[in-house]
C-alpha positions in Angstrom: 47.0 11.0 1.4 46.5 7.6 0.2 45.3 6.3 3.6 42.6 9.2 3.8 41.3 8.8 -0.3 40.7 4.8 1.3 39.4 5.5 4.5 37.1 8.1 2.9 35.7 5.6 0.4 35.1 2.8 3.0 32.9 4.9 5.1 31.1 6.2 2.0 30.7 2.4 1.1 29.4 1.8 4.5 27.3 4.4 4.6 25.7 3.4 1.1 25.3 -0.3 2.6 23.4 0.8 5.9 21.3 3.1 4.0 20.1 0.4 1.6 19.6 -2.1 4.5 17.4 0.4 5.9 14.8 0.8 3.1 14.6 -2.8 2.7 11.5 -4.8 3.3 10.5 -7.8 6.1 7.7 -9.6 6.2 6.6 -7.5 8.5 7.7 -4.0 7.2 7.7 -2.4 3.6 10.4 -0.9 1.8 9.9 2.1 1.1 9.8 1.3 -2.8 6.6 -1.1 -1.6 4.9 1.9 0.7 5.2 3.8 -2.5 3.5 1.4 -4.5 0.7 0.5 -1.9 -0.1 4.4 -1.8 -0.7 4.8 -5.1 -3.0 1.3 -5.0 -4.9 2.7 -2.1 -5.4 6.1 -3.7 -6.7 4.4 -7.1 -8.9 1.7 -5.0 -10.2 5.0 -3.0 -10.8 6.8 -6.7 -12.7 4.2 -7.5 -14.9 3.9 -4.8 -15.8 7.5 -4.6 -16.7 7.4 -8.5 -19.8 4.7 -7.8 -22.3 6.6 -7.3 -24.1 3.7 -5.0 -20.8 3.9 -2.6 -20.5 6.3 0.3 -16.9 6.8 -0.3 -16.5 8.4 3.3 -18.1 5.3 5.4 -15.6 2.8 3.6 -11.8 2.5 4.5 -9.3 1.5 2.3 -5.1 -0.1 3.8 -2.9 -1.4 1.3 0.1 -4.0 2.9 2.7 -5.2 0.0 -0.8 -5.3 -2.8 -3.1 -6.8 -0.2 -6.5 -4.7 0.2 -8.4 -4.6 3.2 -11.7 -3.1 2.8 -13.4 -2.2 6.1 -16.3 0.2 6.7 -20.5 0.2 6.4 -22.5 0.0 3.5 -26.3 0.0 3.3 -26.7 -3.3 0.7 -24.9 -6.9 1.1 -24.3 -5.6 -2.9 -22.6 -2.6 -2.1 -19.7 -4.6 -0.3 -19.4 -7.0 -3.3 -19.5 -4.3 -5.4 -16.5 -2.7 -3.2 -14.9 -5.8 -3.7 -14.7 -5.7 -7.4 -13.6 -2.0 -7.5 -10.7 -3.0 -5.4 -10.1 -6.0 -7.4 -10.0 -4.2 -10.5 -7.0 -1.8 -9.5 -3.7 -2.9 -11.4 -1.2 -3.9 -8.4 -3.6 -5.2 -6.2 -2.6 -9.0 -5.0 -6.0 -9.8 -3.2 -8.8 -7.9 -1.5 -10.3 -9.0 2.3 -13.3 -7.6 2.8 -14.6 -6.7 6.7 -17.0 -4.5 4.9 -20.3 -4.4 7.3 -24.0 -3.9 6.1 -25.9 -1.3 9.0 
């Protein structure tokens, strides 16, 4: 009886342990905690976008990677990327923004 209660605990407590090792983050990878949180920031930094009206929400892409923004996409103005830029950079969370926003 003894011998099963302990053996039952130990693969619970090994079980725990590789689940938490799984949703951990690398430099390459997010935890899933971070992919949360970089959701949210692209979904607000997307908001924010479509609510300027000089923006064509649909022709500018937005990828969030542990707070860093990466804004890529066309605009028709050199002042429409900047003014991408400072959307983005006015999103709580965000880290920093690179912009590979185009002018047609």
């Amino acid at each position: 009886m003894k011998i099963t209660r302990r053996l039952a605990t130990m693969l619970f407590a090994a079980s725990l342990v590789a689940t938490l090792a799984g949703c951990a983050s690398t430099p390459t990878k997010e935890g899933t905690g971070e992919f949360i949180d970089d959701t949210v920031i692209t979904a607000k930094v997307k908001a924010s976008i479509f609510n300027e009206p000089s923006l064509k929400a649909t022709e500018i892409n937005v990828e969030t990677f542990k707070g860093d923004v990466q804004l890529s996409g066309f605009v028709a103005q050199p002042q429409d990327a900047q003014k991408a830029v400072e959307l983005a950079r006015g999103v709580k969370g965000v880290v920093s923004v690179k912009n590979d926003v185009r002018v047609k």
